[in-house]
MOPAC internal coordinates of N, CA, C and O (Angstrom, degrees):
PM7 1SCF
backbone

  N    0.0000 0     0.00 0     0.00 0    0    0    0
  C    1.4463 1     0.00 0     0.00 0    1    0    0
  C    1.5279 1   108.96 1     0.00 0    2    1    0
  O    1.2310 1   107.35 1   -50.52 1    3    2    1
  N    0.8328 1   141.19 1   129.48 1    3    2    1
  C    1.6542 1   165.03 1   170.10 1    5    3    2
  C    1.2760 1   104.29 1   -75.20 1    6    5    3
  O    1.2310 1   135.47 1   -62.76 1    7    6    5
  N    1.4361 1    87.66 1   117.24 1    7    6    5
  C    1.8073 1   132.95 1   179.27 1    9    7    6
  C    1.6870 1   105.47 1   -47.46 1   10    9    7
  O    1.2310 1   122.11 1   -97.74 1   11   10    9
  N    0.8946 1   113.57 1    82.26 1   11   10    9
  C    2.0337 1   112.51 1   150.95 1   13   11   10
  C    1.5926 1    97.04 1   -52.43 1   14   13   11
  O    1.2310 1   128.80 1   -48.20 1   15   14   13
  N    1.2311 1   100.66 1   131.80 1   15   14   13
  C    1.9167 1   120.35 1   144.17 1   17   15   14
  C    1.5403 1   114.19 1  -126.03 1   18   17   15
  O    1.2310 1   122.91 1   -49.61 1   19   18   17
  N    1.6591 1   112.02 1   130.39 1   19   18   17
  C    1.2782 1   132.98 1  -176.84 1   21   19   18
  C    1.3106 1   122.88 1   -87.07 1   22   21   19
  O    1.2310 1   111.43 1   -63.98 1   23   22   21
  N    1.3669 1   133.74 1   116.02 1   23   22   21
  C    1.1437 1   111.90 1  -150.51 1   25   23   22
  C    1.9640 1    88.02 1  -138.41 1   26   25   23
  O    1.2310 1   129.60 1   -51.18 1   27   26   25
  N    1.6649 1    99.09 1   128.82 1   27   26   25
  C    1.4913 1    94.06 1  -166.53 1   29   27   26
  C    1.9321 1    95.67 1  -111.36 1   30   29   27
  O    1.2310 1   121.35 1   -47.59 1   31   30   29
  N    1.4411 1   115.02 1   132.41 1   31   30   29
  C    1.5498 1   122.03 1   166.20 1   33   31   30
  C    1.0836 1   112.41 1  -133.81 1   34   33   31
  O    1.2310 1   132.76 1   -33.96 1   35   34   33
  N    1.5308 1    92.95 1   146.04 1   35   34   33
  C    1.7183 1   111.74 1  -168.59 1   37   35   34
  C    2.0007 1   102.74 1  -120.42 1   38   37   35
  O    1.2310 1   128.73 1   -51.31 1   39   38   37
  N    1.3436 1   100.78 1   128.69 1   39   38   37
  C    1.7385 1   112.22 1   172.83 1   41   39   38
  C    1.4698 1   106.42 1  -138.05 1   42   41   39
  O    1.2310 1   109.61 1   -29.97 1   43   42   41
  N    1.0179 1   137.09 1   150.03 1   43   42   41
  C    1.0634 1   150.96 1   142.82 1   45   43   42
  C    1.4147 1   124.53 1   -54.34 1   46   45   43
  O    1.2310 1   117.50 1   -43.67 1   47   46   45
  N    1.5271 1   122.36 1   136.33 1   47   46   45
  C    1.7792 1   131.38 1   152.26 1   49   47   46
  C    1.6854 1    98.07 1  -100.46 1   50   49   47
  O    1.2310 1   141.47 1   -33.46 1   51   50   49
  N    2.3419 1    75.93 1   146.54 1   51   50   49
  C    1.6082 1    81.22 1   138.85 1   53   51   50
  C    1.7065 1   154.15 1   -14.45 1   54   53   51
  O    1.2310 1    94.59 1  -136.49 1   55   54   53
  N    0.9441 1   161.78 1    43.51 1   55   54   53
  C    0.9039 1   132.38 1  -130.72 1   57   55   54
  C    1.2734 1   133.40 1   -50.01 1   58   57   55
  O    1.2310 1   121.69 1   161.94 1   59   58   57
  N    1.2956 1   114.37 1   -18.06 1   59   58   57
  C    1.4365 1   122.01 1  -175.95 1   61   59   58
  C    0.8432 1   121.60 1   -54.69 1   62   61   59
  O    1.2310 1   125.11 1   -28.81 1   63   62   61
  N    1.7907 1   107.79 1   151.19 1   63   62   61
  C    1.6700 1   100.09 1   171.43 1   65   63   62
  C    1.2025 1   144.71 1   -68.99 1   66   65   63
  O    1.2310 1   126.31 1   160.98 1   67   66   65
  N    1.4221 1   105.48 1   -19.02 1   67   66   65
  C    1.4132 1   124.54 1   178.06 1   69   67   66
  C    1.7339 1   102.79 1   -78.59 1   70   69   67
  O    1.2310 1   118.96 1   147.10 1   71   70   69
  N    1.4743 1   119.58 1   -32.90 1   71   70   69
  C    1.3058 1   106.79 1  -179.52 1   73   71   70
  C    1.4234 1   104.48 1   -84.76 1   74   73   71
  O    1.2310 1   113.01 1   150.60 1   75   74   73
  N    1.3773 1   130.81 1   -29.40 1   75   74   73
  C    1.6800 1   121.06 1   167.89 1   77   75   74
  C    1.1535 1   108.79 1   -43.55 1   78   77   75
  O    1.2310 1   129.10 1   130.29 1   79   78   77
  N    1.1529 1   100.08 1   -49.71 1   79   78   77
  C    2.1028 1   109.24 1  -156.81 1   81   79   78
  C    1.4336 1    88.59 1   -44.66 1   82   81   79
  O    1.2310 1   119.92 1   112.78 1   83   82   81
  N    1.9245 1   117.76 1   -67.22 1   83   82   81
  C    1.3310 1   110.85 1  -150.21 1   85   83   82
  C    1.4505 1   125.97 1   -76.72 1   86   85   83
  O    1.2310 1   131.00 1   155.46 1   87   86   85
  N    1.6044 1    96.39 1   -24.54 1   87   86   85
  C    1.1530 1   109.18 1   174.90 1   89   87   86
  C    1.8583 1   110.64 1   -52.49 1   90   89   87
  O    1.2310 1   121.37 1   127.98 1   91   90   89
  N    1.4776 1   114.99 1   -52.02 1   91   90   89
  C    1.1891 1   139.25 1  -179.34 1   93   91   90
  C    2.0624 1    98.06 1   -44.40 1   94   93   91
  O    1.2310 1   124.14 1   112.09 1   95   94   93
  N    0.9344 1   109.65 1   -67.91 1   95   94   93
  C    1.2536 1   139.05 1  -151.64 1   97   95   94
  C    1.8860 1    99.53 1   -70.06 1   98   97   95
  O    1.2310 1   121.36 1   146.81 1   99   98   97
  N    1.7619 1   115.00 1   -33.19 1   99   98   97
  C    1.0407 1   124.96 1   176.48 1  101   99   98
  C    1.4956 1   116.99 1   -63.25 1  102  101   99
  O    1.2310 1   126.13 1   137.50 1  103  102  101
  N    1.4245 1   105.83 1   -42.50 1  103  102  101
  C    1.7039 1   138.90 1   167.86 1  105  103  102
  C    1.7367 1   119.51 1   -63.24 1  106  105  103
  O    1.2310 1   124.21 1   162.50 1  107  106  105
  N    1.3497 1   109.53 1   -17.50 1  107  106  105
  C    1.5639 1    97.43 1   179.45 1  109  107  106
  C    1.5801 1   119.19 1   -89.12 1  110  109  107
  O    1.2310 1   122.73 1   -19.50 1  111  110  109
  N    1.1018 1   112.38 1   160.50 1  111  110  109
  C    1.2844 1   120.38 1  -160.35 1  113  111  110
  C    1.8505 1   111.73 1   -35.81 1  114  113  111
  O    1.2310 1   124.84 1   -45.42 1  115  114  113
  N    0.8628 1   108.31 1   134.58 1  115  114  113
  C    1.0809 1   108.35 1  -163.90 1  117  115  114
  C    1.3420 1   137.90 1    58.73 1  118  117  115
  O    1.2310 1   121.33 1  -132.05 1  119  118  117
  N    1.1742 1   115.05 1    47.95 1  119  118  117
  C    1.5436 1   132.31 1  -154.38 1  121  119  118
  C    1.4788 1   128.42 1  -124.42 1  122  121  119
  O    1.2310 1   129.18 1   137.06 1  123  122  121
  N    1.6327 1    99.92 1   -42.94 1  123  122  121
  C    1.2610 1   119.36 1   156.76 1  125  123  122
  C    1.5945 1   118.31 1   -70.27 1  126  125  123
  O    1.2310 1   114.38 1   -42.02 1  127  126  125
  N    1.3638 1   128.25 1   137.98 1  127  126  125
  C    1.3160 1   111.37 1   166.44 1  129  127  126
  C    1.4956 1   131.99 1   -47.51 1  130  129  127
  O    1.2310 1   117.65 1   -26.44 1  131  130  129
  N    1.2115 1   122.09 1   153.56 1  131  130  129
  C    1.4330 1   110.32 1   171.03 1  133  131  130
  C    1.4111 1   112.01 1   -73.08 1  134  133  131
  O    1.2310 1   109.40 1  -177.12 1  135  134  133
  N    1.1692 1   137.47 1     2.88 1  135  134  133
  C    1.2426 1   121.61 1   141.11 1  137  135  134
  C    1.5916 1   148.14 1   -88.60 1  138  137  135
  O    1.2310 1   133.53 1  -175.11 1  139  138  137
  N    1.1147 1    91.44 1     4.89 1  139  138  137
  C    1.5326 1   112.54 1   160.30 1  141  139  138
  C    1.5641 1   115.49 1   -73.80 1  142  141  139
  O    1.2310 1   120.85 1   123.12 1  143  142  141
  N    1.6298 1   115.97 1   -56.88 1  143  142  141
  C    1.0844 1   106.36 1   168.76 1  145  143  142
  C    1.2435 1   138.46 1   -67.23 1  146  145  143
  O    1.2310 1   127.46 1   148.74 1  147  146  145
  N    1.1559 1   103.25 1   -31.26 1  147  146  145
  C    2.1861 1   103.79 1   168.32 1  149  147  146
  C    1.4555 1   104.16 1   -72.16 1  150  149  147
  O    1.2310 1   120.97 1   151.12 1  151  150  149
  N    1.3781 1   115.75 1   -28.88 1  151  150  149
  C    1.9139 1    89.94 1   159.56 1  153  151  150
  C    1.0191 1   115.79 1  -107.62 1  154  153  151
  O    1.2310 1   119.49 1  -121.50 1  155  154  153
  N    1.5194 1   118.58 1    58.50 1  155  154  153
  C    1.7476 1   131.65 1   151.81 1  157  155  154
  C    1.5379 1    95.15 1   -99.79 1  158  157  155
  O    1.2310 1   127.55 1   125.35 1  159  158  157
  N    1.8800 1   103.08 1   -54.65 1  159  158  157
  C    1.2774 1    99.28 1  -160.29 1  161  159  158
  C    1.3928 1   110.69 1   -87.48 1  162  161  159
  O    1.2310 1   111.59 1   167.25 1  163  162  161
  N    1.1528 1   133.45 1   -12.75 1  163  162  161
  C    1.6623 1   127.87 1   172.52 1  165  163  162
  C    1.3805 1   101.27 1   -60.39 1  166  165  163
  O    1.2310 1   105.97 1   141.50 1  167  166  165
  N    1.3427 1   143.64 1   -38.50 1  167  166  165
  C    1.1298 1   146.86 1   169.91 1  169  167  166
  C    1.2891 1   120.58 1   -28.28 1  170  169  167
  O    1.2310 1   120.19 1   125.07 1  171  170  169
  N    1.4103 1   117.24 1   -54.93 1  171  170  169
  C    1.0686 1   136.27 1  -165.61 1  173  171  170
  C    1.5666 1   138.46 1   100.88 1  174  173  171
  O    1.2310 1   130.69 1  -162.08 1  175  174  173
  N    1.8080 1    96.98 1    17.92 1  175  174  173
  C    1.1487 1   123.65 1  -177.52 1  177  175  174
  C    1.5929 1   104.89 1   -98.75 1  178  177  175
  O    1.2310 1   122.61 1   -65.83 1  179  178  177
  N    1.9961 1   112.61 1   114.17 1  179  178  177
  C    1.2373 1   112.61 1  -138.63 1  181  179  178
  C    1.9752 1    90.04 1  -108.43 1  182  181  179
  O    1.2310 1   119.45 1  -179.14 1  183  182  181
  N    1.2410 1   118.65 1     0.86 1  183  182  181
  C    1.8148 1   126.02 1   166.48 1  185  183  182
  C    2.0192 1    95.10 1  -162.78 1  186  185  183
  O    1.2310 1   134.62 1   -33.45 1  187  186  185
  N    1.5681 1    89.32 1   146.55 1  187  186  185
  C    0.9698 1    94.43 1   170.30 1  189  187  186
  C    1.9646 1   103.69 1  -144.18 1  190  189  187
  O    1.2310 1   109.72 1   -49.36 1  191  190  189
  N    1.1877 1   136.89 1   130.64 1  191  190  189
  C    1.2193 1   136.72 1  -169.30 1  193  191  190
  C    1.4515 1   110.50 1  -116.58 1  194  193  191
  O    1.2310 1    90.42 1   -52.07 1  195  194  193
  N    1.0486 1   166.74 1   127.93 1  195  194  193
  C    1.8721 1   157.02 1   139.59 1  197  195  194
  C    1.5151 1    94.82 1   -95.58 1  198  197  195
  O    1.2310 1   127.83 1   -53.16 1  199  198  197
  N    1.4349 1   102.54 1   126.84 1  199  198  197
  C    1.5444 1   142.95 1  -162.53 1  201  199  198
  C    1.8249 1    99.10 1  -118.08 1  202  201  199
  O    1.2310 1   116.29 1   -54.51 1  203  202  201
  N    1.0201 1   124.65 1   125.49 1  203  202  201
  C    1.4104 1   120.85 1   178.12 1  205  203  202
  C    1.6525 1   109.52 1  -131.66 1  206  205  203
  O    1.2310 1   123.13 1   -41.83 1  207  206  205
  N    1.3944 1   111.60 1   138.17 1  207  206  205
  C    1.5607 1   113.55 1  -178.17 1  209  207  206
  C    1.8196 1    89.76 1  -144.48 1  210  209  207
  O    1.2310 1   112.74 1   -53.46 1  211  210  209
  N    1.0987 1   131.32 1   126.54 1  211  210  209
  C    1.3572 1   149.52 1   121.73 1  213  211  210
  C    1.6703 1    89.09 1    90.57 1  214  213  211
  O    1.2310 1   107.67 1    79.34 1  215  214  213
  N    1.4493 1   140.61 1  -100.66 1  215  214  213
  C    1.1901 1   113.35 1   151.88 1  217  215  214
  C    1.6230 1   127.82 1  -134.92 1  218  217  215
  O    1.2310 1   133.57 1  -121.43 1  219  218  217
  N    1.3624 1    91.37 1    58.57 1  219  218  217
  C    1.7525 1   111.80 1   168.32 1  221  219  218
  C    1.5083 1   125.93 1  -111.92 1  222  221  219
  O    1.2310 1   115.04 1   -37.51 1  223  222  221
  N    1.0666 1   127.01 1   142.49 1  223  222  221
  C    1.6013 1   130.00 1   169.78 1  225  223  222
  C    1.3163 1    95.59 1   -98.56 1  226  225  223
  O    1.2310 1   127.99 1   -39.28 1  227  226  225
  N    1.3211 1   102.23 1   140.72 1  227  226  225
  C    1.4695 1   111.14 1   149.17 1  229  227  226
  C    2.0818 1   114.42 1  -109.08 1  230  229  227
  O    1.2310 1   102.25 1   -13.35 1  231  230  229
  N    1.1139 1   150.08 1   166.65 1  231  230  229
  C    1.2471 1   133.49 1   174.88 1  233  231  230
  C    1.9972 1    79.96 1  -150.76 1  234  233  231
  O    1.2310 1   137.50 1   -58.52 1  235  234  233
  N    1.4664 1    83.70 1   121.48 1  235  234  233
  C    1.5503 1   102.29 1   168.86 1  237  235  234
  C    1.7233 1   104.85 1   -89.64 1  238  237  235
  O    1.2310 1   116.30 1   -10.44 1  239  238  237
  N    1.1015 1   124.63 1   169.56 1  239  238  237
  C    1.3450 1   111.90 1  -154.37 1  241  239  238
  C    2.0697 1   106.43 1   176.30 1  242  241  239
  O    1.2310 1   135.45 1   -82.79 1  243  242  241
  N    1.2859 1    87.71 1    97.21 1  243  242  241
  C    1.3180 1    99.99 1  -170.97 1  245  243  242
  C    1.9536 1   120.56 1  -112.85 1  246  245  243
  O    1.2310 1   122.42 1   -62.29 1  247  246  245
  N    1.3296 1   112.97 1   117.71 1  247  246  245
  C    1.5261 1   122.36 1  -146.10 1  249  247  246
  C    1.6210 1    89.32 1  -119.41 1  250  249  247
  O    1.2310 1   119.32 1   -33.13 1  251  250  249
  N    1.2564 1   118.91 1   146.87 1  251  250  249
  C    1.3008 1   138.48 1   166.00 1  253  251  250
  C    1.5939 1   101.41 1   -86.33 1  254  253  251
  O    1.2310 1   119.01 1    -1.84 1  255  254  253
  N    1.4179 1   119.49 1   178.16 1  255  254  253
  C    1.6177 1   123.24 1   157.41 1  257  255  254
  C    1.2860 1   136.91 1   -42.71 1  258  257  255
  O    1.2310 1   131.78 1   139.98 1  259  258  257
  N    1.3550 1    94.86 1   -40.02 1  259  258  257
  C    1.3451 1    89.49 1  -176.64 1  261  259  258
  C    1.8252 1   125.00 1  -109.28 1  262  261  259
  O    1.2310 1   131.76 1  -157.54 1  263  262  261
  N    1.3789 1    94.91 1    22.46 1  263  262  261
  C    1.2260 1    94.23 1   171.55 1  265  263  262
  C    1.4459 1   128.74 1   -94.04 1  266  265  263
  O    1.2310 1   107.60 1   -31.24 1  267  266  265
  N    1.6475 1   140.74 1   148.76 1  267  266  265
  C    1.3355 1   130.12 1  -124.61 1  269  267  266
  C    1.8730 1    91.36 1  -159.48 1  270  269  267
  O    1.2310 1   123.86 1   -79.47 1  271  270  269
  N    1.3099 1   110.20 1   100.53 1  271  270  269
  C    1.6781 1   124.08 1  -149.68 1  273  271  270
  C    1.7341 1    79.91 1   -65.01 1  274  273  271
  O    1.2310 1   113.88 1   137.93 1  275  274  273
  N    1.7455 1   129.19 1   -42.07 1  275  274  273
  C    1.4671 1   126.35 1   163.14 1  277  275  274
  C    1.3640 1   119.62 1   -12.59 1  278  277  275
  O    1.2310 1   134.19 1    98.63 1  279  278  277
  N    1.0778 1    90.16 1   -81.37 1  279  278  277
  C    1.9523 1   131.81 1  -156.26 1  281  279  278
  C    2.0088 1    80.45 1   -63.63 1  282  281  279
  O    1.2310 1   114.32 1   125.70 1  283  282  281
  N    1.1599 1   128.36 1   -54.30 1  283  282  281
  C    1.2643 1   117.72 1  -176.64 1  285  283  282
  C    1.1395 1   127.09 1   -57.11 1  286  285  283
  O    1.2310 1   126.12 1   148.36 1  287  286  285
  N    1.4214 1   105.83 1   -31.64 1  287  286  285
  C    1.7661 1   120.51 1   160.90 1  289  287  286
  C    0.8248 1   146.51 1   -46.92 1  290  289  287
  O    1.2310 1   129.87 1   132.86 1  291  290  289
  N    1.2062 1    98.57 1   -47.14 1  291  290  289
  C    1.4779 1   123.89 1  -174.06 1  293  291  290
  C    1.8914 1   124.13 1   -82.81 1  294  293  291
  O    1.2310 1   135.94 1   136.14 1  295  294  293
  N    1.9066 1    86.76 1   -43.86 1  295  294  293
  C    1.7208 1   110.88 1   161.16 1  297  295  294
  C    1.9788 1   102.26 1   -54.97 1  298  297  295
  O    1.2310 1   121.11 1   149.69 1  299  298  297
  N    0.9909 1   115.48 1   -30.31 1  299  298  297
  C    1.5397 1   114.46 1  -158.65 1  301  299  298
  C    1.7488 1    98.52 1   -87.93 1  302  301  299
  O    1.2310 1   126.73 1   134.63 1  303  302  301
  N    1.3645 1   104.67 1   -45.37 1  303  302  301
  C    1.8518 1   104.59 1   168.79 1  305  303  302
  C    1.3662 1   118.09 1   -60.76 1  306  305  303
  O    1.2310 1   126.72 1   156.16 1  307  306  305
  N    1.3282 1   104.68 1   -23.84 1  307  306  305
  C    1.7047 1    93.93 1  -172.79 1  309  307  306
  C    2.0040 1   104.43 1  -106.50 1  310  309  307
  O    1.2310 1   131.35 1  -164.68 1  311  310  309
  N    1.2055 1    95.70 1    15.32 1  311  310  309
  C    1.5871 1    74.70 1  -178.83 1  313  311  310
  C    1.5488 1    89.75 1  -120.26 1  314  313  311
  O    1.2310 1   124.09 1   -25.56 1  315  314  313
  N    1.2471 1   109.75 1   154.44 1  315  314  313
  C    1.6981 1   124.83 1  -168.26 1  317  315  314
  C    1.6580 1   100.57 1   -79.04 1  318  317  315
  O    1.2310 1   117.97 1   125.01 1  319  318  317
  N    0.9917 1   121.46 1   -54.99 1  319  318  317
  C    1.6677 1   143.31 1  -167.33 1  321  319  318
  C    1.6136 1   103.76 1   -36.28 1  322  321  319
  O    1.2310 1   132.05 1   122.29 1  323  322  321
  N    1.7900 1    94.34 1   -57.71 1  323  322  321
  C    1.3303 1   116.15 1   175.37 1  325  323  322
  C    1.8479 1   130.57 1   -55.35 1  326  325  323
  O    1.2310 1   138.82 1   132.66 1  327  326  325
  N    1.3094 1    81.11 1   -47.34 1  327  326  325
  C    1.5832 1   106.64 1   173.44 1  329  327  326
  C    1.4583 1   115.49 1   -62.85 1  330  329  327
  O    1.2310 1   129.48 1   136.26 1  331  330  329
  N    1.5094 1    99.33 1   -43.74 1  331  330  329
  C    1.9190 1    92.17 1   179.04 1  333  331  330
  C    1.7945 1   111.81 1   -87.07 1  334  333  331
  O    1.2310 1   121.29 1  -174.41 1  335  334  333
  N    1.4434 1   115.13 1     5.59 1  335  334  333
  C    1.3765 1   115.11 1   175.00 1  337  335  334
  C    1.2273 1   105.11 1   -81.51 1  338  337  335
  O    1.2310 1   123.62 1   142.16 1  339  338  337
  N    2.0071 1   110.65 1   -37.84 1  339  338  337
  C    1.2789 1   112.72 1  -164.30 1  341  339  338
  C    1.3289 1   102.42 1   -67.07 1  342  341  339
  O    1.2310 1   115.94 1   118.80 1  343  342  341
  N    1.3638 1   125.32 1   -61.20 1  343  342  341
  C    1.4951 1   117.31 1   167.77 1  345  343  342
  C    1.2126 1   120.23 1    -9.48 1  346  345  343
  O    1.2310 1   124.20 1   100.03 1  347  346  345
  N    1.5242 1   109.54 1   -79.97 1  347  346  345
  C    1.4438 1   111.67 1  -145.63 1  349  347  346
  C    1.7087 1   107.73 1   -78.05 1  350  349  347
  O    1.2310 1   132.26 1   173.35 1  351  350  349
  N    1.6524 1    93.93 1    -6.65 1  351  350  349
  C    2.0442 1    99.02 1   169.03 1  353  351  350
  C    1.7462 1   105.98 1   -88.46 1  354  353  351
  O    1.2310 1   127.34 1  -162.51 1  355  354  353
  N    1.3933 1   103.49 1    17.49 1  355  354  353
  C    1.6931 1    83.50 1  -166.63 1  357  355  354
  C    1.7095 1    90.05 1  -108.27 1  358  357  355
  O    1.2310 1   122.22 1  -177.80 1  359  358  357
  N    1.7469 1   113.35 1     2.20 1  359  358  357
  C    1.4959 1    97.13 1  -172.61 1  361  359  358
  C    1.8188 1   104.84 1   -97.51 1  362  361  359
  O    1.2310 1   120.41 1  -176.42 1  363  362  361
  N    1.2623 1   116.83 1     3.58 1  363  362  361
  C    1.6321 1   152.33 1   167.10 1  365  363  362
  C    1.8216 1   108.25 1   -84.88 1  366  365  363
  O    1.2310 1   114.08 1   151.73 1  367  366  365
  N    1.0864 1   128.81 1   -28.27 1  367  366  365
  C    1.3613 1   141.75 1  -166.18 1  369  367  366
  C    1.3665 1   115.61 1  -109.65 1  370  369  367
  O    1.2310 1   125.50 1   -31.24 1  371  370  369
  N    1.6332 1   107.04 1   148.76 1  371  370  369
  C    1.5406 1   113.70 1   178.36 1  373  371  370
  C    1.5998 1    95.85 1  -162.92 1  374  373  371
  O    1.2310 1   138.30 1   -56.38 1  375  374  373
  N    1.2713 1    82.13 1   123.62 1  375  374  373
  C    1.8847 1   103.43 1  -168.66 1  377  375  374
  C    1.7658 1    87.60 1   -67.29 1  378  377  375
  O    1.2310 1   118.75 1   -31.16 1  379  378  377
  N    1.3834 1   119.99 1   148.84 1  379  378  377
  C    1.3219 1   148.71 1   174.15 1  381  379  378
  C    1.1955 1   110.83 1   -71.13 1  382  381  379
  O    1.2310 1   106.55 1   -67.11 1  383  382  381
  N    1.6407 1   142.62 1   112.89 1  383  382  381
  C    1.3277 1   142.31 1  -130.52 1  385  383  382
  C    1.6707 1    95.66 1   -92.67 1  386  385  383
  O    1.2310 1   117.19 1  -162.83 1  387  386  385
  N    1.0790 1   122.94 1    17.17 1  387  386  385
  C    1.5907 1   118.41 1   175.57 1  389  387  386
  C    1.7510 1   100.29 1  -132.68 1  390  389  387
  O    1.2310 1   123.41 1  -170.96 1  391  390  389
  N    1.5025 1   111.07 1     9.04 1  391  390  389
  C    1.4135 1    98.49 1   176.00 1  393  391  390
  C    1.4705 1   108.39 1   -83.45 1  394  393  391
  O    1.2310 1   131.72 1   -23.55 1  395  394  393
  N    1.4175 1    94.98 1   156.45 1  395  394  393
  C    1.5465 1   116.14 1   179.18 1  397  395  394
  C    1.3050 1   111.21 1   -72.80 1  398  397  395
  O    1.2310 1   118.82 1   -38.66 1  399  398  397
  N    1.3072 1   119.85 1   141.34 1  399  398  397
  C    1.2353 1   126.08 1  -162.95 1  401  399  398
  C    1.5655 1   107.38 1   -70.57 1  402  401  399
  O    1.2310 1   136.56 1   -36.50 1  403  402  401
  N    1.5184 1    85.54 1   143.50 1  403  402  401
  C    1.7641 1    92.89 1  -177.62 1  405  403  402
  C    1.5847 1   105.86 1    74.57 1  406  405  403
  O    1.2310 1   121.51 1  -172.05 1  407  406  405
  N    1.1331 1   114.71 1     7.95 1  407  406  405
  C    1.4667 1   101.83 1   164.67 1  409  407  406
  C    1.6803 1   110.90 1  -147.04 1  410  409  407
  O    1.2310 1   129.65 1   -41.83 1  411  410  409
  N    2.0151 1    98.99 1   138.17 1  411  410  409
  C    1.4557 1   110.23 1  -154.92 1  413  411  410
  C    1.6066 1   106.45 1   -91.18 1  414  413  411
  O    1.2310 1   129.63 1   131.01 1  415  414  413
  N    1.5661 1    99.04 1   -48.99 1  415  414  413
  C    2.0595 1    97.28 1  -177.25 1  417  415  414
  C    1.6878 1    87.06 1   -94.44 1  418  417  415
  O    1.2310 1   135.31 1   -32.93 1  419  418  417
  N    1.4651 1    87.99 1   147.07 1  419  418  417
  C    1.7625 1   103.66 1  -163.23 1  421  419  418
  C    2.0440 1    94.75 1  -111.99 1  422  421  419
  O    1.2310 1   121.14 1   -80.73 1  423  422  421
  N    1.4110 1   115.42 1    99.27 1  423  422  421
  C    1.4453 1    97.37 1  -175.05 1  425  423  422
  C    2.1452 1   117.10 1   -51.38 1  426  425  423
  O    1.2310 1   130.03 1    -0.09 1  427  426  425
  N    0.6920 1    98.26 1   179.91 1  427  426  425
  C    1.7900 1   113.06 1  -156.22 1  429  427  426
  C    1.9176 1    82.57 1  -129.79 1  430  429  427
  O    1.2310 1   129.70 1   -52.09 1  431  430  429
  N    1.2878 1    98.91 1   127.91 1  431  430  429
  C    1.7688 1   114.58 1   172.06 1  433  431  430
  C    2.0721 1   112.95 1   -99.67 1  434  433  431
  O    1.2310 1   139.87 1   -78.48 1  435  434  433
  N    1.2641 1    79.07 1   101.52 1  435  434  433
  C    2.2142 1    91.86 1   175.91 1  437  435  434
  C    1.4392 1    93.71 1   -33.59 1  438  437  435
  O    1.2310 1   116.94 1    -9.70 1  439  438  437
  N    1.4678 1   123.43 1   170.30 1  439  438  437
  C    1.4649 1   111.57 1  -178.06 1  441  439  438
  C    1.7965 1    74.12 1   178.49 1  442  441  439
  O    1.2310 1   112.09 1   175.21 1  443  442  441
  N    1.1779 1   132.52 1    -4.79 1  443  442  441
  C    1.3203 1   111.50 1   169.89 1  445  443  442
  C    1.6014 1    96.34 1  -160.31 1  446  445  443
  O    1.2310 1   114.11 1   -20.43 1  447  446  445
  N    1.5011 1   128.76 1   159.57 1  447  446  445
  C    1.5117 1   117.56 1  -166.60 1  449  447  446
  C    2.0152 1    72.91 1  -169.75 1  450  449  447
  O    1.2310 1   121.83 1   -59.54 1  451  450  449
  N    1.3815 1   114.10 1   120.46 1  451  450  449
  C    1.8371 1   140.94 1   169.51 1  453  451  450
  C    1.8647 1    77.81 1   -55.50 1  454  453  451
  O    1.2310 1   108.42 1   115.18 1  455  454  453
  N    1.1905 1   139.26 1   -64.82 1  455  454  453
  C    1.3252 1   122.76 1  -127.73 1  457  455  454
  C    1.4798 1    90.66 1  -105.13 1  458  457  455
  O    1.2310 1   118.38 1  -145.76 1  459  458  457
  N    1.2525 1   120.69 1    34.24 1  459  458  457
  C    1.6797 1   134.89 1   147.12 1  461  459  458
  C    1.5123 1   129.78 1  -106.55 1  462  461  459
  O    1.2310 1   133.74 1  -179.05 1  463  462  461
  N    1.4574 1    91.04 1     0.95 1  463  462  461
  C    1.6522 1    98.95 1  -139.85 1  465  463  462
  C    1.7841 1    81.37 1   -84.55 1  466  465  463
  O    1.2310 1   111.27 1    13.76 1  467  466  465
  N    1.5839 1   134.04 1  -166.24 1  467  466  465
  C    1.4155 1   116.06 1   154.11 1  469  467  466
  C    1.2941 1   109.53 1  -103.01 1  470  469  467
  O    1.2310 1   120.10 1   180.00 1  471  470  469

C-alpha cells in the first residue's frame, strides 16, 4: 500500500469581507479553473482542503510517493494557467510575517500525534 504524507500550511487573507467573500467564492466547487486542478493532481497531490477561520488559511494537503514539493514548483512557474491563478490569489493573500522569503503557505511542524501517545 502506498505511503500518504500530510502536509499542513498556514497563510493568511485579507481580512475583509469583500476579500473573504471572493476569495471564498473563487474556491467553491467549481470555481477554480480546471486547470488548476489537473495541476494539483498531476503532481501527485492525492486531497487538498483550505480551511479558513478569522484571517488564516490552513490547506490540508495530502501527497502520494511520488510527489516532489520541487518538481511542483517548478511545473507551476512554467505553466501560464498556474501563474495567472497565482496572481489573481495573491490580491486575496498575505504572506505570514515570519515566512521565508519567496514563500506564501508556510508548512506547520506536528509536535503531538494521539496514535503515539501510550
Amino acid at each position: 500500500m502506498p505511503t500518504m504524507t500530510r502536509h499542513l500550511l498556514f497563510l493568511d487573507i485579507d481580512p475583509s469581507s469583500a476579500s473573504v467573500a471572493a476569495y471564498r467564492d473563487w474556491h467553491r466547487a467549481g470555481g477554480p479553473p480546471a486547470a488548476i486542478n489537473r495541476s494539483i493532481r498531476a503532481s501527485g497531490i492525492e486531497s487538498l482542503e483550505i480551511w479558513h477561520v478569522g484571517d488564516r488559511l490552513a490547506m490540508i494537503m495530502e501527497t502520494g510517493p511520488d510527489f516532489s514539493a520541487a518538481a511542483k514548483a517548478a511545473a507551476d512557474a512554467a505553466d501560464p494557467d498556474v501563474q495567472a491563478w497565482e496572481a489573481l490569489m495573491e490580491r486575496f493573500q498575505r504572506r505570514l510575517p515570519f515566512a521565508p522569503d519567496g514563500e506564501k503557505w508556510v508548512a506547520a511542524e506536528r509536535v503531538y500525534s494521539l496514535d503515539e501517545q501510550p
